[in-house]
FILUMDREN-261616 format. One record per residue (C-alpha): chain; x, y, z; residue number from 1. Coordinates in nm, 4 decimals, always signed. Layout:
REM residues N
<site A, <X, Y, Z>, NUM>
...
END
This chain:
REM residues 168
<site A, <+11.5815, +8.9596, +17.3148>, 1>
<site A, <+11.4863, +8.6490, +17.4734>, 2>
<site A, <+11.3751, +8.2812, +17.3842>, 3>
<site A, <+11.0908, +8.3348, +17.0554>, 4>
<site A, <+10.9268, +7.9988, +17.1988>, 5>
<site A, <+10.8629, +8.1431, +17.5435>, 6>
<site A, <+10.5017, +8.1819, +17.5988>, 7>
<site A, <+10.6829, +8.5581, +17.8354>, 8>
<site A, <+10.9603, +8.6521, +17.5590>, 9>
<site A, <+11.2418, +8.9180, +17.6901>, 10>
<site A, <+11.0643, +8.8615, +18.0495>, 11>
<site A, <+11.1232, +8.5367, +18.1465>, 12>
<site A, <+11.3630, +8.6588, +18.3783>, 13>
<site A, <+11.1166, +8.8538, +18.5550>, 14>
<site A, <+10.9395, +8.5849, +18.5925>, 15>
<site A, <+11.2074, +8.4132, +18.7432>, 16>
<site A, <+11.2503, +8.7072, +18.9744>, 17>
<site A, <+10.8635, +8.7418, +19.0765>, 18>
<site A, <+10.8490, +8.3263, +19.1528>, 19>
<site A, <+11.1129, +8.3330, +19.4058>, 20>
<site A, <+10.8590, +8.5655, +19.6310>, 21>
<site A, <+10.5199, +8.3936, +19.4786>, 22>
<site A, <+10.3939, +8.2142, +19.8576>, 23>
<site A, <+10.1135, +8.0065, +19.6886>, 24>
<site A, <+9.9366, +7.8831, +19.3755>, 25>
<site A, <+9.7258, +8.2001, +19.3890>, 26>
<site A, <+10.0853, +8.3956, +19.4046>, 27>
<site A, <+10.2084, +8.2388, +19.0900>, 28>
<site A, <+9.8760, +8.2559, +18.9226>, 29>
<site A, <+9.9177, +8.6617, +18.9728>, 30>
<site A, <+10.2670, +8.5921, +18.8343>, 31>
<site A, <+10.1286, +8.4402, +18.5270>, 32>
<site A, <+9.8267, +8.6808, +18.4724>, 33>
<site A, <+10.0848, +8.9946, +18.4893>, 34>
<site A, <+10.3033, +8.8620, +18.2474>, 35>
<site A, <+10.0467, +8.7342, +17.9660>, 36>
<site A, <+9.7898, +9.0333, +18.0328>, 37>
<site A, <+9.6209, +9.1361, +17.6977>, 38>
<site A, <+9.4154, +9.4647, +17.7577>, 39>
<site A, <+9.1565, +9.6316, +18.0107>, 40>
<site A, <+8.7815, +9.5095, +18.0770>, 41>
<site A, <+8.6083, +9.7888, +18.0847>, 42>
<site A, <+8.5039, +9.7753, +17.6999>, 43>
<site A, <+8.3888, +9.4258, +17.7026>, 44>
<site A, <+8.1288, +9.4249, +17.9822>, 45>
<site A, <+7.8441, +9.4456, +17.7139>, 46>
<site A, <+7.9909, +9.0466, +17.6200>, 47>
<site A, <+7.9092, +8.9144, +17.9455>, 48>
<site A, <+7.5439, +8.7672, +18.0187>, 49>
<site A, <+7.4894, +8.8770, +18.3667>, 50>
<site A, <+7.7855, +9.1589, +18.4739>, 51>
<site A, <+7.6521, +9.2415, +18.7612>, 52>
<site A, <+7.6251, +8.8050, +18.8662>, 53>
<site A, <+7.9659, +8.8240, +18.7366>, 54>
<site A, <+8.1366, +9.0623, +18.9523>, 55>
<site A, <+7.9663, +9.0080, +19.2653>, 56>
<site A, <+8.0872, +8.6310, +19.2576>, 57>
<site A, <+8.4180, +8.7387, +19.1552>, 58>
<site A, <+8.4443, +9.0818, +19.4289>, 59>
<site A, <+8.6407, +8.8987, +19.6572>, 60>
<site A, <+8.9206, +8.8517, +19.3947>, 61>
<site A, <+8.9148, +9.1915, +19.2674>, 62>
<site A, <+9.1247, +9.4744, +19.4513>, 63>
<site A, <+9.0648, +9.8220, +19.3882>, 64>
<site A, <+9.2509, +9.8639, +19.0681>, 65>
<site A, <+9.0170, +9.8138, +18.7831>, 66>
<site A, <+9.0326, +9.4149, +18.6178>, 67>
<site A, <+9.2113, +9.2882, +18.3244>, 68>
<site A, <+9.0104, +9.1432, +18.0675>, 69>
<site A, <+9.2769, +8.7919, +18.0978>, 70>
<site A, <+9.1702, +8.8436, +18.5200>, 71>
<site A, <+8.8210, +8.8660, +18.4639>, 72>
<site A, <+8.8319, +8.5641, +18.2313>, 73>
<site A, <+9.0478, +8.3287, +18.4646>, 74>
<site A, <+8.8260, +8.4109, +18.7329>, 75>
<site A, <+8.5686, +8.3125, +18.5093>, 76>
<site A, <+8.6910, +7.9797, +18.4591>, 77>
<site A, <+8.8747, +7.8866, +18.8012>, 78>
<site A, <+8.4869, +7.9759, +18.9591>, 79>
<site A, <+8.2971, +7.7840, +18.6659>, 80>
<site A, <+8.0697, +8.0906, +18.5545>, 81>
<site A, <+8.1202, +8.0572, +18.1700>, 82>
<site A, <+7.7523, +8.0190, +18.1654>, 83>
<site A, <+7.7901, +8.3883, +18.2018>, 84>
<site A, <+8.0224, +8.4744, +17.8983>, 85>
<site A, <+7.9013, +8.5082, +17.5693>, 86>
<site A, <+8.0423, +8.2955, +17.2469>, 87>
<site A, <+8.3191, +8.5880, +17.1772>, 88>
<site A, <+8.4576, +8.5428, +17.5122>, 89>
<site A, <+8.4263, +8.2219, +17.5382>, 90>
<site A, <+8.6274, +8.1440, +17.2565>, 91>
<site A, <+8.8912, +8.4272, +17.3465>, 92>
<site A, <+8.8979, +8.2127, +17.7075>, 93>
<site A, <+8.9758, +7.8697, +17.5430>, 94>
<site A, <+9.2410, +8.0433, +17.3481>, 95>
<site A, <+9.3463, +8.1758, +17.6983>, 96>
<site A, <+9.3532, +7.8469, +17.8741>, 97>
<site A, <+9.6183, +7.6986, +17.5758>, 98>
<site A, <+9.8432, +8.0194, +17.6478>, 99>
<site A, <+9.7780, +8.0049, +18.0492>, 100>
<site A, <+9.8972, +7.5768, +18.0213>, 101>
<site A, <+10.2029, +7.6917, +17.8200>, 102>
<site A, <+10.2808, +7.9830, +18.0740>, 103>
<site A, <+10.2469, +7.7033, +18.3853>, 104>
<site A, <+10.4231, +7.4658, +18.1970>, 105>
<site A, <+10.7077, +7.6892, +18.1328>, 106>
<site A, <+10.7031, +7.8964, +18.4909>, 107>
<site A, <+10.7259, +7.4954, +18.6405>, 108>
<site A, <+11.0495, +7.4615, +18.3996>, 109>
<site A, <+11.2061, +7.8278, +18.5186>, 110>
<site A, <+11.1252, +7.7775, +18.8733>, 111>
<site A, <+11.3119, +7.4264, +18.8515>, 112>
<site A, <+11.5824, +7.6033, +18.6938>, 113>
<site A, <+11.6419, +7.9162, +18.9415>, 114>
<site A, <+11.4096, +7.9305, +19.1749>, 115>
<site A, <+11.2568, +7.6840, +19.5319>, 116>
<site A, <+11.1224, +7.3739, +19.5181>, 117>
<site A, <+10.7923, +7.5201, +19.6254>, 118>
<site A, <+10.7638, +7.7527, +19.2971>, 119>
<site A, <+10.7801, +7.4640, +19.1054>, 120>
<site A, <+10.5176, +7.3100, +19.3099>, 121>
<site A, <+10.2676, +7.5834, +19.2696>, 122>
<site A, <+10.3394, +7.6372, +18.9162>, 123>
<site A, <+10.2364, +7.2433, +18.8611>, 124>
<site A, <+9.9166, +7.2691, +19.0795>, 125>
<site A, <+9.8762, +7.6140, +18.9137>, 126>
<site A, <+9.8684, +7.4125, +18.5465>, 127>
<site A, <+9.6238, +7.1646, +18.7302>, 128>
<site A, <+9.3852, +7.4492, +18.8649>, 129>
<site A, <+9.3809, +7.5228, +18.4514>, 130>
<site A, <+9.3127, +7.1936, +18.3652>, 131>
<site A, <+9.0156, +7.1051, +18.6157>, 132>
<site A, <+8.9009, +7.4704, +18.6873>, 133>
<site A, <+8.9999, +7.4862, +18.9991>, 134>
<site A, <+9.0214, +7.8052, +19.2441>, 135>
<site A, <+9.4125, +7.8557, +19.3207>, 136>
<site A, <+9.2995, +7.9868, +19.6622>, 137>
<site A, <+9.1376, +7.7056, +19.7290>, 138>
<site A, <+9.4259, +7.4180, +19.6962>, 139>
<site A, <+9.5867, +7.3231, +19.9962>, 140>
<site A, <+9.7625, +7.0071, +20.0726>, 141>
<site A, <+9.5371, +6.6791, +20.1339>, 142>
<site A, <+9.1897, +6.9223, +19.9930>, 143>
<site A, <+9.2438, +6.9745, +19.6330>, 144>
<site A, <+9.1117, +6.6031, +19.5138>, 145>
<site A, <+8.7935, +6.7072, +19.6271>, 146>
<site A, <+8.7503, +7.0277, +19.4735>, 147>
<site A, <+8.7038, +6.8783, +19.0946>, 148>
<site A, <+8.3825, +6.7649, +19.1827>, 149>
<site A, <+8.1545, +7.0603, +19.1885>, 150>
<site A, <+7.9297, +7.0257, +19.4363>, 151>
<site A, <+8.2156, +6.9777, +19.7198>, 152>
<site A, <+8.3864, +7.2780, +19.8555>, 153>
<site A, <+8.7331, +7.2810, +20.0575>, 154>
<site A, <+8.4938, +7.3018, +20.3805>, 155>
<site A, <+8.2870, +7.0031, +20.2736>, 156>
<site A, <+8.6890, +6.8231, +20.1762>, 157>
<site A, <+8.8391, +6.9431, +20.5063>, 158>
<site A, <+8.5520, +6.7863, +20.7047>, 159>
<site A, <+8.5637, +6.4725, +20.5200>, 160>
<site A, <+8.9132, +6.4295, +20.5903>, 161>
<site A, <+8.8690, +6.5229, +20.9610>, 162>
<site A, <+8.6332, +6.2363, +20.9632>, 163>
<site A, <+8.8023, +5.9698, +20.8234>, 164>
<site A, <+8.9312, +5.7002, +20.9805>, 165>
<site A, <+9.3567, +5.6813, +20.9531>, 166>
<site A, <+9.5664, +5.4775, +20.7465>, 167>
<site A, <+9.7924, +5.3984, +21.0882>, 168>
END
């Protein structure tokens, strides 16, 4: 039956399994979001502001299955367009972001205990892309600092760093 405490129950190893091929941080997020998935969107698209806003920022992020409601709300968050979420979902996406920091937490711990170094890695930037909102796509080695502060992109970041002067 599997470990009660685990944020993925009886599927932890499946999770295991799916983190030894996860490449990146966007990877494991897909990891994550298949394991903890609640339900469908369709339903819900009356509780968002501006659907329409909502999807065309997020279209590059959606393939041609239909969304997840958990999907729709991480990609929410990681982009910073709660503006366009009403109360009810806003509240079901900061009950979302406690089970989506346990879920990193504990991928982080199973990766360190059967899978690469580089799992483990993702699934701690993943828990950090939580934590500051932050685009999984978007974090790449030497960038990622930047990308907290929301004005400054991974272009703007990967210019900066072009420009500065080296530490030799």
């Amino acid at each position: 039956s599997g470990d009660p405490t685990s944020v993925f129950g009886s599927k932890r190893l499946d999770v295991v399994s799916q983190l030894q091929s996860a490449d990146s941080v966007a990877d494991i997020a897909a990891v994550m979001l298949r394991f903890t998935a609640r339900g469908s969107f369709c339903g819900r698209r009356q509780s968002v502001k501006d659907y329409s806003t909502l999807l065309e920022h997020l279209k590059p992020w959606f393939n041609e299955s239909p969304a997840s409601m958990d999907e729709v709300l991480f990609l929410t968050h990681v982009h910073r367009q709660n503006h366009l979420l009403d109360d009810g979902l806003i509240r079901e996406l900061d009950a979302l972001l406690l089970t989506w920091s346990s879920a990193a937490r504990e991928m982080a711990r199973l990766a360190a205990d059967g899978t690469t170094a580089s799992a483990v890695v993702g699934a701690l930037r993943l828990h950090r892309c939580l934590a500051q909102a932050l685009d999984p796509g978007t974090i790449h080695a030497g960038t990622g600092d930047f990308l907290q502060v929301p004005h400054i992109g991974p272009m703007f970041a990967q210019d900066h760093l072009a420009r500065a002067p080296s530490a030799s």
